[in-house]
C-alpha positions as CSV (number, residue, x, y, z in Angstrom):
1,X,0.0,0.0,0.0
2,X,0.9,3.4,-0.3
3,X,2.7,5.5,2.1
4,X,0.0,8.5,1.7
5,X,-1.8,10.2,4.0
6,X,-5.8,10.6,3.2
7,X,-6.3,13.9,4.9
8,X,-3.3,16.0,4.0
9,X,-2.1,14.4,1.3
10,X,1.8,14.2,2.5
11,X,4.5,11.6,0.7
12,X,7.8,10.7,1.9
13,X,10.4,13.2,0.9
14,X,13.5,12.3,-0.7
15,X,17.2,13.5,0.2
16,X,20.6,13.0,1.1
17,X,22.1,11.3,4.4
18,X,25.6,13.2,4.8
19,X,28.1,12.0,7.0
20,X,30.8,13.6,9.3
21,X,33.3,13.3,6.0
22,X,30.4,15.0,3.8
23,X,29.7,11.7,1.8
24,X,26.3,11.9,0.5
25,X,23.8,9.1,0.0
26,X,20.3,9.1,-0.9
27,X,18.0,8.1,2.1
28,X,14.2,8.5,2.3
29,X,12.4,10.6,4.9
30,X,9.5,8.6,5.7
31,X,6.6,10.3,7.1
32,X,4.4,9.3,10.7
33,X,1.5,7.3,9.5
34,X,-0.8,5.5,11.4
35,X,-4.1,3.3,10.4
36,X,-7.1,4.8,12.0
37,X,-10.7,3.9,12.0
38,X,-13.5,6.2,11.5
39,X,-17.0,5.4,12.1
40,X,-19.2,8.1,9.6
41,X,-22.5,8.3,8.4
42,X,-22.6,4.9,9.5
43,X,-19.7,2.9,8.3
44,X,-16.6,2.0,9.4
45,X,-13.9,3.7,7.7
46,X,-10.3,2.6,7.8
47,X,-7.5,5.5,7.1
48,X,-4.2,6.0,7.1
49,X,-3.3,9.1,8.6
50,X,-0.3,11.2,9.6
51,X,0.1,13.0,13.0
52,X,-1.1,16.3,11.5
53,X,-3.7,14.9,9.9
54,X,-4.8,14.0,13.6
55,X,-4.5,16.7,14.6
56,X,-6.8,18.3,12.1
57,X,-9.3,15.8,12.5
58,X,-9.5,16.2,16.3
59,X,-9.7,20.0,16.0
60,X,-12.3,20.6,12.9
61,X,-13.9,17.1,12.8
62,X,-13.9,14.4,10.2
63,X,-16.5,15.8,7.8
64,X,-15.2,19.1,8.1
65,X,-11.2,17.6,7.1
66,X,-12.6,15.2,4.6
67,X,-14.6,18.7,2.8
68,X,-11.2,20.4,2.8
69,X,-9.0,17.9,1.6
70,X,-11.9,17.8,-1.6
71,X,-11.4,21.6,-1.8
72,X,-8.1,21.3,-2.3
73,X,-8.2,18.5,-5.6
């Protein structure tokens, strides 16, 4: 599965790792996701979400995150 989160829409991020010598390698900076579940309008609903996507649901509410997140497409 993908390594997305469904409210704010953040990926991994891709950089370098650079050591005490200043050798660079590629590493991957992996977001915080966790699987939550919902209950809405009824249903179960099973999400993966990052810790500020949490954060947003806890302070507007799920409808209310899950309306701005279809603003934004």
């Amino acid at each position: 599965m993908s390594k997305i989160c469904f409210i704010t829409g953040k990926k991994p991020l891709r950089g370098n790792k650079i050591s005490h010598a200043n050798n660079k390698s590629k590493r991957i900076f992996s977001i915080n996701l966790s699987k939550k579940k919902f209950f809405f309008k009824k249903k179960l609903l099973k999400i993966k979400v990052s810790a500020a996507g949490l954060k947003l649901i806890d302070k507007l509410g799920l409808e209310k995150a899950l309306k701005k997140k279809k603003n934004k497409k």
